[in-house]
C-alpha positions in Angstrom: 14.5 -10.3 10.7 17.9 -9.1 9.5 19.1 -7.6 12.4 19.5 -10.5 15.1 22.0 -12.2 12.9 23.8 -9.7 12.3 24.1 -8.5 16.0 24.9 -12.3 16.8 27.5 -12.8 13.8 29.3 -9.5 15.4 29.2 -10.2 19.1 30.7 -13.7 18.3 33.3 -12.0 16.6 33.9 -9.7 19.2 34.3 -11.9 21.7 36.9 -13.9 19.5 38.9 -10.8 18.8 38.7 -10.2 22.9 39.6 -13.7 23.5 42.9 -13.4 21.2 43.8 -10.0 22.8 43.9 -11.9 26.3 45.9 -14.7 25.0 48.5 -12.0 23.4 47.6 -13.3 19.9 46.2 -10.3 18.5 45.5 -6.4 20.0 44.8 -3.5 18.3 47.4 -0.4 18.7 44.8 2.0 18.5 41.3 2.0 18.1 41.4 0.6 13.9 41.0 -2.8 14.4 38.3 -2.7 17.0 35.9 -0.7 14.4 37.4 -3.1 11.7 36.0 -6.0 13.9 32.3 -4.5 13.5 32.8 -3.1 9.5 34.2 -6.7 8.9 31.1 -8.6 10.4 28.5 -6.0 8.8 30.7 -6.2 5.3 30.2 -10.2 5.5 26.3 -9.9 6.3 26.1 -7.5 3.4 28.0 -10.1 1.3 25.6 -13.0 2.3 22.6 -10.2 1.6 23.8 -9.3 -1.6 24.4 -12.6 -2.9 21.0 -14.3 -2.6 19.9 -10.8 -4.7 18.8 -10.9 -8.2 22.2 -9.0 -9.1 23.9 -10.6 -6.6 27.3 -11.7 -8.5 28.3 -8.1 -9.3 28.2 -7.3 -5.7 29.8 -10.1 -4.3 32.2 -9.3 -6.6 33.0 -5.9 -5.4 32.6 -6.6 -1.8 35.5 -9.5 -2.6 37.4 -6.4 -4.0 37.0 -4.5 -0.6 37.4 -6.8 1.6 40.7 -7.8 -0.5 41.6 -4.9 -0.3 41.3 -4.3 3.3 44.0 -7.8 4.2 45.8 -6.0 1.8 46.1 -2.8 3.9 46.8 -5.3 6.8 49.5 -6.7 5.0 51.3 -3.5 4.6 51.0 -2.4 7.9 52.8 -5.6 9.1 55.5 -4.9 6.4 56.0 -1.5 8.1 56.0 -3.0 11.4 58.3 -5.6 10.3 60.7 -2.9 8.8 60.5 -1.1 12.6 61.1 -3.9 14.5 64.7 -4.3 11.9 65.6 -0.3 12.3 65.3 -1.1 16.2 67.5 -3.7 16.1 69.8 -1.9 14.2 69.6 0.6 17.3 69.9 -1.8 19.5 66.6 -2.3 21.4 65.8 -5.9 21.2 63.1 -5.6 23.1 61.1 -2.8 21.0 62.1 -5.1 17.8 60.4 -7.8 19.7 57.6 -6.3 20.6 57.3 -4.7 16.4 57.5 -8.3 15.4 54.6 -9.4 17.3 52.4 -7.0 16.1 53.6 -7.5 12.3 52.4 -11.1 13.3 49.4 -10.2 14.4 48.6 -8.4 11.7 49.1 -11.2 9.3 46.8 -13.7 11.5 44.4 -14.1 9.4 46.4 -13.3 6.2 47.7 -16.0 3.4 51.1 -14.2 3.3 53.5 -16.8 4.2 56.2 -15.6 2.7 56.2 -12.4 4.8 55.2 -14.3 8.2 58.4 -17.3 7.8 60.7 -14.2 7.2 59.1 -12.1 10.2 59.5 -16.1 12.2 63.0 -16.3 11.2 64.4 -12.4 12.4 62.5 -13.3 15.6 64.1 -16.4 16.2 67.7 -14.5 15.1 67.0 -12.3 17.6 65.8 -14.0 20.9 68.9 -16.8 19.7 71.2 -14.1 20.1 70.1 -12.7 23.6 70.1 -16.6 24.7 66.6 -16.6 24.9 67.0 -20.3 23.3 63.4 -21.8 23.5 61.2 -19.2 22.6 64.1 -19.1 20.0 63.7 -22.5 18.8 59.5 -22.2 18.9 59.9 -19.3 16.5 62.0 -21.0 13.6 59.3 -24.0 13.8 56.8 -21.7 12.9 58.8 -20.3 10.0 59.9 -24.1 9.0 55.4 -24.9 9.5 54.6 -21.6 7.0 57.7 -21.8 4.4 57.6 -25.5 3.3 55.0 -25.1 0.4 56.7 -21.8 -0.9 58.6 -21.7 -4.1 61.7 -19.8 -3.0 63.1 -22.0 -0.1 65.2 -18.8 1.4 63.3 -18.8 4.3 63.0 -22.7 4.9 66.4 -22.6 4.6 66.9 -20.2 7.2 64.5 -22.2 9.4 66.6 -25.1 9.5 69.7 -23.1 9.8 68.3 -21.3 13.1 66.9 -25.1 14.3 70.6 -26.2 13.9 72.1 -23.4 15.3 70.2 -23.9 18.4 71.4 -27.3 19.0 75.1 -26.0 17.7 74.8 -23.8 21.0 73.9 -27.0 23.1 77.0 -28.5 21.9 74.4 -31.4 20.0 76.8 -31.9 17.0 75.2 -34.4 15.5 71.6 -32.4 15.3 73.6 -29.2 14.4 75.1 -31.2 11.4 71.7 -32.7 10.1 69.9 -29.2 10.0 72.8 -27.2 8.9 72.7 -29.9 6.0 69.2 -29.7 5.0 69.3 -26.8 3.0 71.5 -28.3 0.9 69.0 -31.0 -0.5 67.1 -28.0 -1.9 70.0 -26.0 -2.9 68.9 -25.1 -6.2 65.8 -23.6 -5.2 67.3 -21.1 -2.9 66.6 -17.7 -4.9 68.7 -15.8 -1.9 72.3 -15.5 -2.9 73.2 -14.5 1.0 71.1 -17.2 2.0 73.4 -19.4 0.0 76.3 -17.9 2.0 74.7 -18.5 5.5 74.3 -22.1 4.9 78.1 -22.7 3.9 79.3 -20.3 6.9 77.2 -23.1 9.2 78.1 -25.7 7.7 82.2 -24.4 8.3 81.4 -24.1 11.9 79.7 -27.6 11.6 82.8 -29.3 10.1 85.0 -26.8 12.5 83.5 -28.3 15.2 84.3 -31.8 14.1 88.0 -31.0 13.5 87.6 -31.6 9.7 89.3 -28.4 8.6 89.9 -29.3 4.9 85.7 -29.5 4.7 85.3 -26.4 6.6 88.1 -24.6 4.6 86.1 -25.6 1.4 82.5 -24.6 2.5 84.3 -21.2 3.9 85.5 -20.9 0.1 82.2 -21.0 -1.6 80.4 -18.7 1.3 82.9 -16.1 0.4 82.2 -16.5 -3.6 78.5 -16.0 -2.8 78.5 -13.2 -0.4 78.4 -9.3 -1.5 78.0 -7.9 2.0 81.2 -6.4 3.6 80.3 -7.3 7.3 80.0 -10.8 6.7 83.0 -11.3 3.8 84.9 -9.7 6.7 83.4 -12.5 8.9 83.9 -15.1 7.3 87.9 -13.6 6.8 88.3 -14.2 10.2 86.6 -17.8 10.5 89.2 -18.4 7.4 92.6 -16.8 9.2 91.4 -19.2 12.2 90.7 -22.4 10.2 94.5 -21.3 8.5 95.8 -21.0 12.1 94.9 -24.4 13.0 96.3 -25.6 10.2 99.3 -24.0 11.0 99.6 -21.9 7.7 100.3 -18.8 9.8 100.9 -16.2 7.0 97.5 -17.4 5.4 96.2 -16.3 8.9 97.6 -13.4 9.5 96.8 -12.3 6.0 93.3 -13.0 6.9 92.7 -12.0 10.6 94.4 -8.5 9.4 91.7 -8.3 6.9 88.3 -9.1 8.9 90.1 -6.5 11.8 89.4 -3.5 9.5 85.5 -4.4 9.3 82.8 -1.6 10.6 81.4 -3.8 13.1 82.7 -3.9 16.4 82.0 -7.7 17.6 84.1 -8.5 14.1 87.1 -6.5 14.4 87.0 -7.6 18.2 87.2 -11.0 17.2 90.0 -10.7 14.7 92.1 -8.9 17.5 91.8 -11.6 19.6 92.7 -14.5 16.9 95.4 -12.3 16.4 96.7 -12.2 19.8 96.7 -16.1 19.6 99.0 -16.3 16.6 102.6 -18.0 18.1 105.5 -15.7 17.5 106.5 -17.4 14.1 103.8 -16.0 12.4 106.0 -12.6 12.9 103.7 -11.5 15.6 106.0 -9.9 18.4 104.9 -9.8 22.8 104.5 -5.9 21.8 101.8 -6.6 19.2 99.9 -8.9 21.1 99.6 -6.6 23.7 98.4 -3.5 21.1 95.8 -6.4 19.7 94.2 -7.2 23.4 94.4 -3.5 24.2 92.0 -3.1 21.5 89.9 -6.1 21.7 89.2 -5.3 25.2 88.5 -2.2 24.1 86.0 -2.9 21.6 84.4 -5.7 24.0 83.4 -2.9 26.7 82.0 -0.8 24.5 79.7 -3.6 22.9 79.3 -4.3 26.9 78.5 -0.7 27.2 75.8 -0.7 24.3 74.0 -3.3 26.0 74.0 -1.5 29.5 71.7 1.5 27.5 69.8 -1.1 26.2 69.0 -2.2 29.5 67.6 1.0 30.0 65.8 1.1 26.8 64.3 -1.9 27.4 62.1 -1.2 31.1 61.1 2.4 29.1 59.8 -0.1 26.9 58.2 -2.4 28.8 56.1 0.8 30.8 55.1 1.9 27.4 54.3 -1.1 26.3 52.5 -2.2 29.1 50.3 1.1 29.1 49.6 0.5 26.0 48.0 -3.1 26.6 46.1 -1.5 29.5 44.5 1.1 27.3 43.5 -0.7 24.7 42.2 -4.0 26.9 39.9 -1.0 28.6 38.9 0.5 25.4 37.7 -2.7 23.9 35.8 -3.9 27.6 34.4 -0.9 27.2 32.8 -1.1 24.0 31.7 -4.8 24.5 29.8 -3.8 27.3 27.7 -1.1 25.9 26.5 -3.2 23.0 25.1 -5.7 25.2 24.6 -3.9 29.0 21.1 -3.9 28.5 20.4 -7.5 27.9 22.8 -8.4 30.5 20.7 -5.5 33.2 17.3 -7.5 32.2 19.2 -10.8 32.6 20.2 -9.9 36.3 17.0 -8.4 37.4 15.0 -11.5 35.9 17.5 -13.8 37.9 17.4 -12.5 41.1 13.9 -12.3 41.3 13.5 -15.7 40.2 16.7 -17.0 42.9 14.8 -15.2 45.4 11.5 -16.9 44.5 12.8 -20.4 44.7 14.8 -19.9 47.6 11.8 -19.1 49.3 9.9 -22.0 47.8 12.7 -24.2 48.5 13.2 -23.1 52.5 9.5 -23.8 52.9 9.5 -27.1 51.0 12.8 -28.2 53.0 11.4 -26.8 56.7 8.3 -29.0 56.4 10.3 -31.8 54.9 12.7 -31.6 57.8 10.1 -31.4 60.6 8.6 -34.7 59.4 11.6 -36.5 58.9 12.9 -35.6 62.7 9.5 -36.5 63.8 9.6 -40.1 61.6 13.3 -40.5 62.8 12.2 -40.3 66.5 9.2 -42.3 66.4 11.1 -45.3 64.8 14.4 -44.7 67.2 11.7 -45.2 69.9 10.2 -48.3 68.0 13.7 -49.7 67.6 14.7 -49.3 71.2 11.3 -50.8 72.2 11.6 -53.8 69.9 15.4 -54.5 71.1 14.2 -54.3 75.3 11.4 -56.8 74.4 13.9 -58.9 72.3 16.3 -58.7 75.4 13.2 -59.6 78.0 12.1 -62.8 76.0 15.7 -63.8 76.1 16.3 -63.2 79.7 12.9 -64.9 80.9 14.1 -68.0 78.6 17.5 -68.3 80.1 16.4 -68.0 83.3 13.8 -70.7 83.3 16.2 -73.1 81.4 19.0 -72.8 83.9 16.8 -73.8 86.2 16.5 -77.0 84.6 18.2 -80.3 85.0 19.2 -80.4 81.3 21.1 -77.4 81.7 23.0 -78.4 84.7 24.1 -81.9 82.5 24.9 -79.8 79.5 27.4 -77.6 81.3 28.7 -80.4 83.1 29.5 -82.2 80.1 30.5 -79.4 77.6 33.4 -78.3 81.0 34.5 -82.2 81.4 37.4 -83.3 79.5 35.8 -84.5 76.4 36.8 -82.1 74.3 33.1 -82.2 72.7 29.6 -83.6 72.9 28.6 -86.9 70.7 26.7 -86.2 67.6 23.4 -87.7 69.0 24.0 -85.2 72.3 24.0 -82.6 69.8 21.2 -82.9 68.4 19.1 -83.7 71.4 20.6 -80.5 72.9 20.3 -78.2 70.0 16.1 -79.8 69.9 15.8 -78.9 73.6 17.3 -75.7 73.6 15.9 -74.3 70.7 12.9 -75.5 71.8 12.8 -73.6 75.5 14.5 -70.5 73.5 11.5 -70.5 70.6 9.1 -67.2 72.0 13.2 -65.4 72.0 13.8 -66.2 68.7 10.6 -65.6 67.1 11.2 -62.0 68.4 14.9 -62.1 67.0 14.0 -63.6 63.5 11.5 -61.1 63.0 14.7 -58.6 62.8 17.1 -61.0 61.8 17.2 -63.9 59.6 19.1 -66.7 61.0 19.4 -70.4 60.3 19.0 -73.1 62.1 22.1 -73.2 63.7 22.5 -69.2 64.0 19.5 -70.0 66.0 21.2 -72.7 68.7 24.4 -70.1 68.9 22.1 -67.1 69.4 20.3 -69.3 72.2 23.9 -70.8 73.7 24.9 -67.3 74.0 22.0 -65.9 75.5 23.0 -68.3 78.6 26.3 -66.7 78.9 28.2 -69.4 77.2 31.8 -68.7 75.9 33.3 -69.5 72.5 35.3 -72.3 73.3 31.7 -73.8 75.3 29.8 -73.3 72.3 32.3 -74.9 69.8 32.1 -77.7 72.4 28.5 -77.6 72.5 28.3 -77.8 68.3 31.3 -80.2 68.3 33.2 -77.3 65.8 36.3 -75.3 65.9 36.0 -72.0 67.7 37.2 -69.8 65.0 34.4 -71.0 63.3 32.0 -69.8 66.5 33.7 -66.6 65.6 32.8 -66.5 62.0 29.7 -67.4 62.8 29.1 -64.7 65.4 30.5 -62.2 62.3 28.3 -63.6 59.6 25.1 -63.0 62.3 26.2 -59.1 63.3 26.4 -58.3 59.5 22.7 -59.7 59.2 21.6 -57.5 61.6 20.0 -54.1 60.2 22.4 -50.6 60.7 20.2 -48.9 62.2 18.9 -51.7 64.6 23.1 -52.5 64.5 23.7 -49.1 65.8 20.8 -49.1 68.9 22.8 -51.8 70.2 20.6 -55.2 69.0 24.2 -57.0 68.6 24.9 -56.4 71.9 22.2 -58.0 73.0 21.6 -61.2 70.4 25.2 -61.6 70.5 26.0 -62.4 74.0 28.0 -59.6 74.8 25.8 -58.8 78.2 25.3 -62.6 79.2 29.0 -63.1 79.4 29.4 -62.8 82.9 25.8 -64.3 83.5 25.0 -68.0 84.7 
């Protein structure tokens, strides 16, 4: 009895593990995680087992320990993955870092370390910013703003924001840059990160830079410098400082500080500084033949940064074959193994479908044949009954006309209806619309048996039958002959379709007794 739920609890995780691999949430490197998917759902099935036990407590308690221990082991390998993805930026391969990163996410799906997912969120988001990648860049620091906010050190919360505002800083949206560059500073105190102090004074100088208020920038510069240990960016911000001097005009402040930051290791840096340098105006003591020397060598150091990013082209579609192998491999591994746990049921479930499909097809095709065969036959017989109904509908109404026109009533009705009274009296009406209903009665019997019609319907069915016009039966009914029209409407959409359709308008209508006298 054991076994079905446990079979079910494991293919439903399966096919939630398959479903994340497609959707490039989660996908094992190797074949671990696939054979962690089936010792995770027999561990839990052996929890609930254990637990229900007579000695149930002591187990659960050391199955907690295992399977603790096992996020734990998924925790470091997302640490180490982490750590790869940083050594391959270092080495300039964005794209493997990128790819590292996504796996150290993975990895920490399911696992409550926030701390280590905002900080993985946060390099990302560094990275994709800086190769103009800006959305993807911008979804990225959201996540690590979502995870971060309930942790005690704000570090990475503060880098979140930082990385929000820098992305509107590159859309030139000063007034979005400001407000994120400024959050941090309403948590200040909780920042445990003494370089993540720095960072948010160095935004907050380009910020203020930005908005031409040099004094602030010159005094958030200030304290990023007195919280800073690393070389690279005390160099960095040297040169923001020699620029922020240079606008000020305080040119030997400048070009005490643009010297500095142009003896820093890294290349965009010192690049940088040569160029500030090359600004400076000739009172700062900088001659034609130094500027020259200064964008000799910034131009220098920009084509070799140019350069490094040519190999990383390269780097990067090596990459993408590997990495795209990889998926393949490991997308057929796990099909694979999927199908072999359930190709028998699926076999038996074919086999018992077919043969039924082909049973009720069968069945069907016989019920639908005979059902067709009758319904032709019924459709004819009552197309023939129609036709034979209208013809002796249209013979009742011929023989009727023809033995009225032959009367001397007739003769004085069209006479007077074509004089120049423009209609008949109301008592010539009537005694017309008796007589002439009267004559027509065996015709429209046979009509009103199809159609019903009022009294008057009646007369104008009967006027028309003797091939009167519209204008001679508004004359005849002393009415308009828009409303002979309406009326003539309001009778065809009594009329049955299919009776409609065999041509039953045509004949009650008038439409061959037009010509007729």
């Amino acid at each position: 009895m054991k076994l079905p739920f446990v079979s079910t609890l494991t293919f439903r995780y399966l096919c939630h593990y398959e479903d994340k691999m497609l959707f490039g949430v989660a996908k094992p490197e190797t074949g671990f995680p696939f054979v962690s998917a089936f010792t995770f759902s027999y561990l839990w099935e052996l929890f609930y087992f254990l637990s229900v036990m007579k000695r149930g407590f002591i187990y659960t308690i050391l199955l907690s320990i295992l399977l603790g221990s096992c996020n734990h082991h998924d925790n470091e390998k997302a640490e180490i993955l982490y750590q790869n993805g940083v050594e391959m930026e270092k080495r300039y391969m964005p794209d493997s870092a990128v790819i590292f990163y996504h796996k150290a996410l993975k990895r920490l799906d399911e696992s409550n370390d926030n701390e280590l997912k905002s900080k993985i969120y946060n390099q990302l988001g560094d990275l994709l910013l800086e190769h103009n990648i800006y959305e993807t860049a911008r979804s990225a620091y959201q996540q690590a703003l979502y995870v971060s906010k309930e942790l005690a050190d704000k570090s990475n919360l503060s880098h979140a924001y930082r990385g929000i505002g820098k992305y509107h800083f590159l859309y030139k949206d000063r007034d979005s840059a400001f407000y994120y560059f400024e959050k941090p500073i309403g948590f200040f105190p909780e920042i445990k990160n003494r370089e993540e102090r720095s960072s948010v004074y160095n935004n907050l100088t380009s910020a203020y830079k930005l908005k031409n208020d040099i004094k602030s920038a010159l005094e958030c510069n200030a304290k990023a410098l007195s919280l800073t240990n690393d070389e690279v960016k005390r160099l960095r911000n040297y040169a923001v400082r020699g620029q922020l001097f240079a606008m000020q005009m305080q040119y030997d402040s400048a070009l005490f500080y643009l010297e500095q930051a142009s003896h820093s290791e890294e290349k965009s840096v010192k690049a940088s500084a040569y160029f500030k340098l090359a600004d400076l105006p000739e009172k700062s003591g900088i001659t034609d033949s130094m500027k020259y020397r200064y964008l000799q060598e910034a131009y220098r150091l920009s084509d070799s940064i140019e350069n490094m990013a040519v190999s990383h082209q390269i780097d990067r579609q090596e990459q993408i074959r590997i990495t795209s192998d990889l998926k393949e491999q490991n997308h057929i591994r796990l099909i694979v193994s999927i199908t072999v746990s359930i190709i028998v049921v699926l076999l038996l479930s074919i086999v018992v479908f077919f043969i039924y499909r082909k049973h009720l097809k069968r069945r069907n095709e016989r019920i639908f044949a005979h059902k067709w065969e009758r319904q032709e036959a019924r459709a004819q017989e009552n197309e023939n009954r129609e036709l034979q109904i209208i013809d002796i509908i249209r013979k009742a109404g011929e023989t009727c006309s023809k033995h009225f026109k032959e009367s001397n009533i007739y003769t004085d009705l069209y006479k007077k209806i074509n004089s120049d009274k423009e209609s008949l009296s109301y008592n010539e009406q009537k005694s017309f619309q008796t007589t002439i209903l009267k004559e027509f009665d065996t015709y429209l019997q046979q009509v009103s048996s199809i159609v019903p019609l009022t009294d008057n319907d009646a007369f104008l069915c009967a006027l028309l039958q003797l091939g009167f016009s519209t204008k001679e039966c508004a004359a005849c009914r002393g009415i308009s002959s828009e409303t002979i029209r309406s009326q003539r409407t309001r009778i065809r959409k009594k009329i049955p379709q299919n009776f409609l359709s065999q041509g039953l308008g045509i004949v009650i209508l008038g439409e061959e007794n037009l010509s007729k006298r």
